[in-house]
C-alpha positions in Angstrom: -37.0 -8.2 -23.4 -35.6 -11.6 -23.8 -36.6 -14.5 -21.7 -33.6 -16.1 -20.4 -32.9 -19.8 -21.2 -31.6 -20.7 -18.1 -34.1 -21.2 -15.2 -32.9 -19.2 -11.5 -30.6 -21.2 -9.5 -31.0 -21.3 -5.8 -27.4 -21.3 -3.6 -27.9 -24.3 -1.4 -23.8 -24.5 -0.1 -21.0 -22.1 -1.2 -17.3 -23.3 -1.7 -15.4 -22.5 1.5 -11.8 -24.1 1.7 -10.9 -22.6 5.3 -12.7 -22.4 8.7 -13.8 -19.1 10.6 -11.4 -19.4 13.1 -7.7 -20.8 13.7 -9.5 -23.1 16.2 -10.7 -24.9 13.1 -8.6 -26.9 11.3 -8.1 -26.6 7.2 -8.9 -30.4 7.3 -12.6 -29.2 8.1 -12.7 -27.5 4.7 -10.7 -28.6 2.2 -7.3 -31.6 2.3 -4.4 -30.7 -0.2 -1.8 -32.4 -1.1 1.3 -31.0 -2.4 1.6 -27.4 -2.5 -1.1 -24.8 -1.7 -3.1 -22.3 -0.3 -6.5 -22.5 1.4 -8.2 -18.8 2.0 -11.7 -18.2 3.0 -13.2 -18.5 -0.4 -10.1 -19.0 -2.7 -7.9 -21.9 -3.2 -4.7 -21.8 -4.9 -2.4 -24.7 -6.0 0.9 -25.3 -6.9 1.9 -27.7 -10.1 1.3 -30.8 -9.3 -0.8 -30.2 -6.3 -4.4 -31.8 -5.8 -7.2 -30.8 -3.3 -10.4 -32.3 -2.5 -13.6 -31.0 -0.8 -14.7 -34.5 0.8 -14.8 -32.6 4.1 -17.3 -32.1 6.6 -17.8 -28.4 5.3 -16.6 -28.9 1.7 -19.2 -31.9 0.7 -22.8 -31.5 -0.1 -25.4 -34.1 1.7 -28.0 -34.7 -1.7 -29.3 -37.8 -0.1 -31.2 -35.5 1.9 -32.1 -33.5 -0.7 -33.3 -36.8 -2.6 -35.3 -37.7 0.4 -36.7 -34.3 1.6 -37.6 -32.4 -2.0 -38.0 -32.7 -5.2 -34.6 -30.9 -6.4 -33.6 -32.6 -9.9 -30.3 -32.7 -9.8 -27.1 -30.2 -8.6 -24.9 -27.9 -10.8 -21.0 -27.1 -9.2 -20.1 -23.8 -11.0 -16.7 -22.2 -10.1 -14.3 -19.6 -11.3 -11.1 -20.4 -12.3 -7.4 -19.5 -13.6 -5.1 -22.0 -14.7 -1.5 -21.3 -16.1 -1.4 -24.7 -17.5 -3.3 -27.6 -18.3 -5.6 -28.7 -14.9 -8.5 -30.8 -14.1 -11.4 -30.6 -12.1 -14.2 -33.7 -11.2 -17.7 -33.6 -9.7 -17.0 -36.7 -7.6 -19.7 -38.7 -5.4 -20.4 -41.7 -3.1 -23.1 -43.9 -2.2 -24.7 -45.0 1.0 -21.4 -47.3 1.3 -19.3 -45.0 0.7 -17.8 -45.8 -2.3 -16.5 -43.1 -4.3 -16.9 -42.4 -8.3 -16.1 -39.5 -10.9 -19.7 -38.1 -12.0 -18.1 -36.2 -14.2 -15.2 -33.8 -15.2 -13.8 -31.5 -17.1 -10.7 -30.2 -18.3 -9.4 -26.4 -17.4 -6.6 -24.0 -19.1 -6.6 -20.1 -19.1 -9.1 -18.6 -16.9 -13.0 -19.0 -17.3 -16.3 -20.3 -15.5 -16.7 -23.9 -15.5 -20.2 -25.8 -14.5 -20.3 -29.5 -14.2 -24.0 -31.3 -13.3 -25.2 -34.5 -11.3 -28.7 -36.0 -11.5 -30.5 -36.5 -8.4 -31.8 -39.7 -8.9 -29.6 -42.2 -6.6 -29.1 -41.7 -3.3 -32.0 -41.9 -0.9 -30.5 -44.1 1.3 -27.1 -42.0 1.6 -24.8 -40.1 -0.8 -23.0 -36.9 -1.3 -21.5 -35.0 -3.6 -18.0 -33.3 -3.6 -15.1 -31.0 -6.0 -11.8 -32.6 -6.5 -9.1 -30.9 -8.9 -5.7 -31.0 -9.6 -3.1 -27.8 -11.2 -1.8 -30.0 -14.3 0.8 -28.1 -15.7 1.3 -25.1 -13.7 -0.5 -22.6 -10.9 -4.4 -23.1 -10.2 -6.7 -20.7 -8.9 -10.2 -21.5 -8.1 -12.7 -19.3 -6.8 -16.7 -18.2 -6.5 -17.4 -22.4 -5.9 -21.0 -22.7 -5.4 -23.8 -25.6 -5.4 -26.7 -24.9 -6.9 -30.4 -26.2 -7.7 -32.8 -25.0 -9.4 -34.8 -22.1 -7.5 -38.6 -22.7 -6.2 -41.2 -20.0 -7.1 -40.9 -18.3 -3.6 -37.4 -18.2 -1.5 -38.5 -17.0 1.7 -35.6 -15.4 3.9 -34.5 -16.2 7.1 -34.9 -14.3 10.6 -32.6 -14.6 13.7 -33.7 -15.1 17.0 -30.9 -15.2 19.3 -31.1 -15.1 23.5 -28.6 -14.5 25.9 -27.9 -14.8 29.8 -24.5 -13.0 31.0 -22.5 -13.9 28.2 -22.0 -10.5 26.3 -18.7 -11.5 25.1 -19.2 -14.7 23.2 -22.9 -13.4 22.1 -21.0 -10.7 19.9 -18.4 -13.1 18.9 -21.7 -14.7 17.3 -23.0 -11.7 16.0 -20.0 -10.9 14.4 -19.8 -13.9 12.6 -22.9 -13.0 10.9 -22.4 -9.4 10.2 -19.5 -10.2 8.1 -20.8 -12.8 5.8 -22.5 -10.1 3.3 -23.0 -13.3 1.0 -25.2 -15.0 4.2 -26.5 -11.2 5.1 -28.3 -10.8 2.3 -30.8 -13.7 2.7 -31.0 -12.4 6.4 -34.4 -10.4 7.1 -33.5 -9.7 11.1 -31.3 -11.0 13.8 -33.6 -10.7 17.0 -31.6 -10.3 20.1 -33.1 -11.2 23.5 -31.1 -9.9 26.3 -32.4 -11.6 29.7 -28.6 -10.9 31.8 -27.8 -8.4 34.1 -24.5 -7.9 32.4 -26.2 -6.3 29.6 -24.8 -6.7 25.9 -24.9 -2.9 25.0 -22.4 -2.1 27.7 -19.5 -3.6 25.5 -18.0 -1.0 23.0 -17.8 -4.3 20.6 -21.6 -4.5 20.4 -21.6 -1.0 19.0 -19.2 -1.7 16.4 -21.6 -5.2 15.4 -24.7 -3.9 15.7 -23.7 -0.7 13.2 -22.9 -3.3 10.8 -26.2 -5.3 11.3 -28.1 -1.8 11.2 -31.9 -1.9 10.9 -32.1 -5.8 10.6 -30.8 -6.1 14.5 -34.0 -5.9 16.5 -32.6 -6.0 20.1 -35.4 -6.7 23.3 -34.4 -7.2 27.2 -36.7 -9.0 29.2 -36.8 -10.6 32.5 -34.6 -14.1 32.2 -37.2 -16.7 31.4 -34.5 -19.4 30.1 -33.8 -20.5 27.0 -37.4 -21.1 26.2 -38.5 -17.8 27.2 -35.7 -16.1 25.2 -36.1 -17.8 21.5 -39.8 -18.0 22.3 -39.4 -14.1 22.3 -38.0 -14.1 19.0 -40.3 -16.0 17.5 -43.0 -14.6 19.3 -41.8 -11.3 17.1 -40.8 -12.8 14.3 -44.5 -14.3 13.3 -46.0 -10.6 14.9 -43.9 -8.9 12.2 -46.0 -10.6 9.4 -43.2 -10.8 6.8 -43.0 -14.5 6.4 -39.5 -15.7 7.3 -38.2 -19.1 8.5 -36.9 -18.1 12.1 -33.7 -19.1 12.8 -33.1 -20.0 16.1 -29.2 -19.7 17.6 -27.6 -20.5 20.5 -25.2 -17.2 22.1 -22.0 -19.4 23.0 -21.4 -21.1 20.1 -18.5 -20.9 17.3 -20.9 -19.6 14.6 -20.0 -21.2 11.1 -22.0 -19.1 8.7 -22.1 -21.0 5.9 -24.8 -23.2 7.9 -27.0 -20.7 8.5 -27.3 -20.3 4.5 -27.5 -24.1 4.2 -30.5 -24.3 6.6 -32.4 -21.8 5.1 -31.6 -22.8 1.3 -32.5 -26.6 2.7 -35.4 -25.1 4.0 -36.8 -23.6 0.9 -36.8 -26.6 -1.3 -38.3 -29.3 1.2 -41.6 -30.8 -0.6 -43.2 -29.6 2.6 -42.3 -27.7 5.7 -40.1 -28.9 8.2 -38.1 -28.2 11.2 -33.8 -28.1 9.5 -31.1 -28.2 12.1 -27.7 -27.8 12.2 -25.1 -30.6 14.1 -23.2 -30.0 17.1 -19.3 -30.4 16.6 -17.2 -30.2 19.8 -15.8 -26.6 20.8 -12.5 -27.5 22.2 -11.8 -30.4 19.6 -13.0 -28.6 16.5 -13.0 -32.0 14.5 -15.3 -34.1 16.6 -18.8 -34.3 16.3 -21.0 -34.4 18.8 -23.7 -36.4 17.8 -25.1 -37.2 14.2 -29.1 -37.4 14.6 -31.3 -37.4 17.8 -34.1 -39.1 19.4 -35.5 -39.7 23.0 -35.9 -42.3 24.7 -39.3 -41.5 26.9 -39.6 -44.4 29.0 -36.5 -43.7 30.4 -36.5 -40.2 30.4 -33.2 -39.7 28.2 -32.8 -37.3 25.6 -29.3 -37.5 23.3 -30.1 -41.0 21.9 -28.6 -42.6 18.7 -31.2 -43.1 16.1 -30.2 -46.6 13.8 -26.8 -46.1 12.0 -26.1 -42.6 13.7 -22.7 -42.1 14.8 -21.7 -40.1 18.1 -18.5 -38.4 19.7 -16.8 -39.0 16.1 -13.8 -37.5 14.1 -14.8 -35.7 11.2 -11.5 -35.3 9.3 -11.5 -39.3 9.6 -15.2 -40.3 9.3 -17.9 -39.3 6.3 -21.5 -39.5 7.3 -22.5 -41.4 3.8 -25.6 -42.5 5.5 -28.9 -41.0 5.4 -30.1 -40.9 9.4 -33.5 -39.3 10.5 -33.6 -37.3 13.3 -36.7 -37.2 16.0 -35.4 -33.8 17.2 -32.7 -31.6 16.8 -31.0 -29.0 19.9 -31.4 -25.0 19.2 -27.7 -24.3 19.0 -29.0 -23.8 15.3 -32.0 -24.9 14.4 -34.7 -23.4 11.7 -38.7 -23.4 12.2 -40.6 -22.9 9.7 -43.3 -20.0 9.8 -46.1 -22.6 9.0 -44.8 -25.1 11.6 -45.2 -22.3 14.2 -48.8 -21.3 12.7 -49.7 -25.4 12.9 -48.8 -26.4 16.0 -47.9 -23.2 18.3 -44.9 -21.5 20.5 -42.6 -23.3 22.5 -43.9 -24.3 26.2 -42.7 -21.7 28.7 -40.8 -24.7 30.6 -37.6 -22.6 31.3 -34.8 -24.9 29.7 -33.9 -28.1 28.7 -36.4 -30.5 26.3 -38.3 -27.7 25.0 -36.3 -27.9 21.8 -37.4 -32.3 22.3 -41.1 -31.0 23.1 -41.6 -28.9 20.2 -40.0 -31.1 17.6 -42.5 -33.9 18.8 -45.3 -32.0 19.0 -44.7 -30.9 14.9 -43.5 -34.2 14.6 -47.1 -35.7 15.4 -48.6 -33.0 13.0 -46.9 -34.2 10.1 -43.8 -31.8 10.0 -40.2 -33.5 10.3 -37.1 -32.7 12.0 -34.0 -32.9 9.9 -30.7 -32.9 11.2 -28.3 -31.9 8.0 -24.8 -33.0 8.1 -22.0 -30.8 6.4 -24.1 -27.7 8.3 -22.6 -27.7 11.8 -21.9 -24.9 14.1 -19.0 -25.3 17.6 -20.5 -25.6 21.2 -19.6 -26.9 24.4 -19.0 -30.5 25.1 -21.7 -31.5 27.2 -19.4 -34.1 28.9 -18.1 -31.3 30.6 -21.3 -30.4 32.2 -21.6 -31.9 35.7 -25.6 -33.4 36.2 -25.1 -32.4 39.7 -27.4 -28.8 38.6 -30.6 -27.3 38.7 -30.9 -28.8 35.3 -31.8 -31.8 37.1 -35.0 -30.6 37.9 -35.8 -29.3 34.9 -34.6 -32.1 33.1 -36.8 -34.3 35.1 -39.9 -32.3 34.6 -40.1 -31.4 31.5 -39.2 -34.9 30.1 -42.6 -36.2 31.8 -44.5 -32.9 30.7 -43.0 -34.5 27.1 -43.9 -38.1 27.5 -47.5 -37.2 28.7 -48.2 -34.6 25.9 -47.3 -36.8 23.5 -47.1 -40.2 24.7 -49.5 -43.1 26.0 -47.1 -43.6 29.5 -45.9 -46.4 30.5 -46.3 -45.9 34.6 -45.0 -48.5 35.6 -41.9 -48.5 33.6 -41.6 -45.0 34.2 -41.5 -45.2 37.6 -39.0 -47.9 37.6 -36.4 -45.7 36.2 -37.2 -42.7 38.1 -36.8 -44.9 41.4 -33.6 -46.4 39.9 -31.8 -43.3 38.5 -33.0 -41.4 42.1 -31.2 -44.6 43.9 -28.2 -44.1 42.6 -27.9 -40.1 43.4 -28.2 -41.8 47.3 -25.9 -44.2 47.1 -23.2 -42.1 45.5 -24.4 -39.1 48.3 -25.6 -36.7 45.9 -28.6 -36.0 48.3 -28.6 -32.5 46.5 -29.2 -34.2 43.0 -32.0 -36.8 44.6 -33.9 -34.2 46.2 -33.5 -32.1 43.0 -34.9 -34.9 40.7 -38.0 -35.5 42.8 -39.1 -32.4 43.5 -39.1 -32.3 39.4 -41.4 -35.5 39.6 -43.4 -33.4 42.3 -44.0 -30.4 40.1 -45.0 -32.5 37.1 -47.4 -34.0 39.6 -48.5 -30.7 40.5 -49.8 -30.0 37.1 -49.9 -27.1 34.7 -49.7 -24.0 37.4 -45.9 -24.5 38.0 -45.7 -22.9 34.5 -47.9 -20.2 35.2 -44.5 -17.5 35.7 -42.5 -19.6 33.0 -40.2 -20.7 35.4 -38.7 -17.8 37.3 -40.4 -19.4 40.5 -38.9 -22.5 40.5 -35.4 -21.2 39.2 -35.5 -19.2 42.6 -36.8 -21.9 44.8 -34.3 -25.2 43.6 -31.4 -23.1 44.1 -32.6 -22.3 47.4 -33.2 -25.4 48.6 -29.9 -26.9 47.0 -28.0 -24.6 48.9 -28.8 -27.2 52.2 -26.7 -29.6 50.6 -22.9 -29.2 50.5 -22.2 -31.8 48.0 -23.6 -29.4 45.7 -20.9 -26.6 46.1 -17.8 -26.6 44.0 -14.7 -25.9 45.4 -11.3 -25.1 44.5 -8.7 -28.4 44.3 -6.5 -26.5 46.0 -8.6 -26.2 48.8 -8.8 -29.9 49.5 -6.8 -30.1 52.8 -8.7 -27.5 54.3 -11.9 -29.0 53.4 -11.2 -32.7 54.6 -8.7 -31.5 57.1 -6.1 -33.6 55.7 -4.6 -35.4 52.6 -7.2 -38.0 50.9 -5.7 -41.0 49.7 -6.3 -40.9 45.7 -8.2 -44.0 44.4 -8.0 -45.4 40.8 -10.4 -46.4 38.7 -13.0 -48.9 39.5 -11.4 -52.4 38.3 -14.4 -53.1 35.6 -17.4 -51.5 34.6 -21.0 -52.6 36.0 -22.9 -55.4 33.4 -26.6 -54.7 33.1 -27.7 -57.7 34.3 -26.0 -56.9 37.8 -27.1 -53.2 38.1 -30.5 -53.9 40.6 -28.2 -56.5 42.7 -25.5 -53.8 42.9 -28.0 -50.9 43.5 -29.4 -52.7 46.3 -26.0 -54.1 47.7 -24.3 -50.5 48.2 -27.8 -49.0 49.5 -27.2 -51.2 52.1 -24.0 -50.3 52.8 -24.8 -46.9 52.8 -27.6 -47.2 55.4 -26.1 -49.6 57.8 -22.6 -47.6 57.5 -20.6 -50.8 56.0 -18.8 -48.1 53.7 -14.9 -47.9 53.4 -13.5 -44.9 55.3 -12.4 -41.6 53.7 -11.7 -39.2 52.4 -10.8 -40.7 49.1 -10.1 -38.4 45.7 -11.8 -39.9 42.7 -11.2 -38.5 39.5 -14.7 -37.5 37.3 -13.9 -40.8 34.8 -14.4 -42.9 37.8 -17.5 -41.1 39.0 -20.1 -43.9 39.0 -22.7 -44.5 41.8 -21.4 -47.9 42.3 -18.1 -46.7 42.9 -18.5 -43.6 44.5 -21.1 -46.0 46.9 -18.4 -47.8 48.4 -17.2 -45.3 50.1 -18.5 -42.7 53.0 -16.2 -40.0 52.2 -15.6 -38.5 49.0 -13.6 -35.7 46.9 -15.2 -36.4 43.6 -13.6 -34.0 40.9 -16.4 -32.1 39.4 -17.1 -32.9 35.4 -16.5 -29.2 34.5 -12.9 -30.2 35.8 -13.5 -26.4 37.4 -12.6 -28.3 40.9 -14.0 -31.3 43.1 -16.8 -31.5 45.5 -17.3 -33.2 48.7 -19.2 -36.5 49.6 -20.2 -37.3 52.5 -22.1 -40.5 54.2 -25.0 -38.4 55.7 -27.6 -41.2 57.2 -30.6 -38.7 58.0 -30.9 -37.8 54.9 -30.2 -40.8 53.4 -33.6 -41.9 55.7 -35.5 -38.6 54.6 -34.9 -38.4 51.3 -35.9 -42.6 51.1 -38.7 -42.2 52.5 -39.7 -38.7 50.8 -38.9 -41.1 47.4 -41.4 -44.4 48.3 -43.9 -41.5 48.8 -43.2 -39.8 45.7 -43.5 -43.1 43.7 -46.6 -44.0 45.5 -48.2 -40.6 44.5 -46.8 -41.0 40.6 -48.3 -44.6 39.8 -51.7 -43.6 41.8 -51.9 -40.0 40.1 -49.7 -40.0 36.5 -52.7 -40.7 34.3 -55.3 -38.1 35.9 -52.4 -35.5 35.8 -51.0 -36.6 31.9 -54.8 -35.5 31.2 -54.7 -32.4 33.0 -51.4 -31.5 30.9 -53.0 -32.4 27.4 -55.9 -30.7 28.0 -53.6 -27.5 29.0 -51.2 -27.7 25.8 -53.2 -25.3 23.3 -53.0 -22.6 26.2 -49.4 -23.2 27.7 -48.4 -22.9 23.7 -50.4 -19.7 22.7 -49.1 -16.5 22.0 -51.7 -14.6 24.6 -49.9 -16.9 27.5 -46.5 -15.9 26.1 -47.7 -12.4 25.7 -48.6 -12.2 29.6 -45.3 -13.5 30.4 -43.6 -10.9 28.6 -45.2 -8.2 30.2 -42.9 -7.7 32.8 -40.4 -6.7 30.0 -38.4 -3.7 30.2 -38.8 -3.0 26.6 -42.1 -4.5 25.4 -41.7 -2.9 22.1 -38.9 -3.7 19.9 -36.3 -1.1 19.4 -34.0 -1.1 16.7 -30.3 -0.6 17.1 -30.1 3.2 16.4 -33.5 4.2 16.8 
């Protein structure tokens, strides 16, 4: 038997010159010009006609293959046809983005052509792209692929996907997946946990998806335990199945591109040493924007979605090529890929419900020694969170679990701390969201409280804050059309605040329209402002309100309420007086509590309420 000459090359991005859906546009793929045709995995052009693959999907980002393994250098190998003389180049840029032919070759008749780059200078940005041109007649190319060469071991990749009530774009997602053989075949499992009441296998589609997933959809319905509880499930079975597998972790609502899955995973296997691989967020109703390039959070205020240095937000990606290398502190679970050892190193998830349990977990490897990589040119579609109003439960989980963060993983800075939490809860009051005020502290109450509030995962407090928010009818959504009936009149429509608020006048400001608000020296109402205009220190001028909502689903009603505004003052010196006296004694009470909150015996306990504790397989 002869030993072949050529070592194994491992797949790391396939040649795709059109998106998975008319949403997308070509742009996102592949830009011709002249005359041609962009399919799925085939481009054709006409004589004369060029195309290029310096697109979001179409280029491959070897700076962070320079950076993050020890990958040599990248082959592009296509098929092609040419009725003429045509040309194709293996072009590249630096950090800069300045652009240069690696190298080329020349095509006629039909054949397999494989051109090569070194690896060898781009740590601090670069990629690499396919540009070609039909010479002297038709040009087909087809079967584009970037390779490296293979490691010893490529380990496949497992699914764990969790849902909440949205059956319909969950098998949207599914579907996706099931009909990328290519991607299937590096796919072990696709975990499903179902925590809705409008269960999934109600909808004829899901019978049709999960026949073509067969044995590798593992689907498991449990009690809803958020986000955390749902992909905790998944990996939960994932590492019990003892196959190793990097576990894929996948948001139900998104536009599922599946090239990035394979991109992850391949990523995934040639990284010098474990690490956590995410895909970017791009926009789902403007398909070309992106939502944010890397991630980081700033703890001592609380915020997660920060820049990292010379990361680029809220961007068009036809327009804009992330040449720069950017390192990420964290990146979101629309799409994100954990390693088996990570998992084996530093844990499960905590069982905080939702929101900075993705931030949590990526710091808590982080400080372990395993990275977070957000990698450009793999992105999958989900929705703006601009168009999510804060006014939610989120902000008590939001609130909670970003102290549970900071004082896992942190020294605190109390003080500073609980500056912005007075600050940020000020402003709810002035603008008379006494719904989202009393929502944020009792989050800084039940991080206070310590490690029991996590004892059912969440399901307690879920129940409870939406409870209590129902007091407050600023919180309530109503339909625009409803407006007269709810002010019982017309409102007189205001326009946008004049300027924006500088820094360096935000505590006089905060203080001036507090005082307004408690002494009653407001302008009258009711006034409609538009969400754009939907600052505190607008919104505080006034005692009456019609703010639109941020969903844009319809407005909400603001109104000047001065018992509360006393309660809810006085319930917040308290709170603050109870945080700088007791943050330390309770950020030791959380540390000491992490190896437990993170085990797989507390997640096991929480999962025993499931109504199907052992996996079933679709068609057993």
């Amino acid at each position: 038997m002869s030993t072949p000459t050529t070592p194994q090359r491992l797949v790391v991005a396939r040649g795709l010159f059109t998106g998975v859906s008319a949403k997308v546009p070509d742009e996102m793929y592949t830009v011709v010009r002249g005359k041609g045709t962009c399919e799925r995995t085939a481009l054709t052009l006409e004589k004369g006609a060029r195309a290029s693959t310096n697109t979001y999907f179409g280029r491959v980002p070897v700076s962070y293959f320079q950076r993050w393994t020890r990958v040599p250098e990248f082959e592009l190998k296509l098929a092609y046809d040419a009725a003429g003389p045509a040309r194709v180049l293996l072009r590249g840029c630096d950090a800069h983005g300045v652009e240069r032919t690696v190298t080329s070759a020349e095509l006629d008749g039909a054949g397999v052509v494989t051109l090569t780059a070194p690896l060898d200078e781009y740590v601090d940005g670069g990629a690499l792209w396919m540009d070609c041109k039909a010479v002297g007649g038709r040009l087909r190319i087809t079967d584009l692929e970037w390779t490296v060469p293979a490691p010893e071991r490529v380990r496949p990749a497992k699914i764990a996907m969790t849902t909440f009530n949205r059956a319909d774009e969950c098998i949207t997602a599914l579907a996706a997946i099931a009909g990328d053989k290519g991607l299937l075949a590096g796919i072990g499992a696709v975990y499903l946990v179902d925590q809705g009441t409008d269960v999934i296998t109600g909808r004829e589609a899901f019978t049709d998806v999960a026949a073509q997933l067969g044995d590798k959809l593992v689907y498991l319905r449990q009690p809803n335990l958020g986000g955390s509880g749902g992909f905790t499930r998944g990996m939960f079975e994932i590492m019990r199945a003892g196959e190793p597998a990097n576990v894929i972790l996948m948001d139900d609502d998104i536009l599922c591109e599946p090239e990035s899955l394979l991109r992850l995973n391949a990523f995934a296997n040639v990284t010098d040493r474990p690490a956590i691989v995410g895909a970017q967020m791009l926009m789902l109703r403007n398909t070309r924007r992106l939502h944010i390039q890397a991630e980081r959070a700033d703890m001592k205020r609380l915020s997660a979605s920060q820049l990292v240095p010379y990361g680029v937000r809220d961007i068009d990606m036809v327009d804009f090529k992330q040449n720069k290398r950017v390192d990420a502190q964290y990146n979101a679970w629309w799409s994100c890929l954990i390693p088996p050892e990570v998992i084996d190193a530093v844990g499960l998830p905590l069982p905080v419900f939702f929101t900075w349990d993705d931030i949590e977990y990526s710091v808590r490897a982080g400080h372990a020694g395993y990275p977070t990589i957000s990698l450009p040119n793999a992105g999958v579609w989900h929705a703006e969170f601009h168009l999510k109003d804060r006014d939610d439960i989120k902000g008590y989980f939001g609130i909670r679990n970003s102290l549970i963060t900071y004082a896992l993983h942190f020294e605190m800075n109390i003080p500073r701390v609980s500056w912005w939490l007075s600050r940020k809860i000020m402003e709810n009051l002035v603008s008379m969201q006494y719904g989202l005020a009393y929502t944020m502290m009792r989050g800084v109450e039940d991080y206070l409280a310590g490690p029991d509030v996590l004892h059912d995962g969440g399901i307690s407090a879920l129940a409870a804050i939406r409870a209590d928010r129902a007091a407050y009818p600023e919180t309530k959504v109503h339909p625009a059309v409803d407006i007269p009936k709810l002010t019982g009149g017309a409102t007189v429509e205001i326009g946008p605040p004049h300027r924006n608020l500088k820094s360096d006048k935000l505590r006089i400001v905060l203080h001036n329209r507090f005082l307004r608000q408690w002494f009653g020296k407001t302008r009258g109402g009711p006034v409609a402002i538009p969400a754009e205009s939907n600052s505190w220190w607008h919104v505080g001028l006034y005692d009456y309100a019609v703010v639109t909502d941020a969903s844009q689903t319809g407005v909400r009603v603001r109104r000047r309420d001065k018992e509360r505004l006393a309660n809810l003052t006085w319930r917040l010196l308290k709170l603050l007086y109870r945080f700088i006296t007791q943050a330390a004694k309770v950020q030791n009470r959380w540390r000491a509590a992490l190896p437990e909150l993170s085990s797989a015996q507390n997640w096991e306990r929480l999962f025993a309420g499931t109504t199907d504790s052992v996996p079933s397989r679709s068609g057993s």
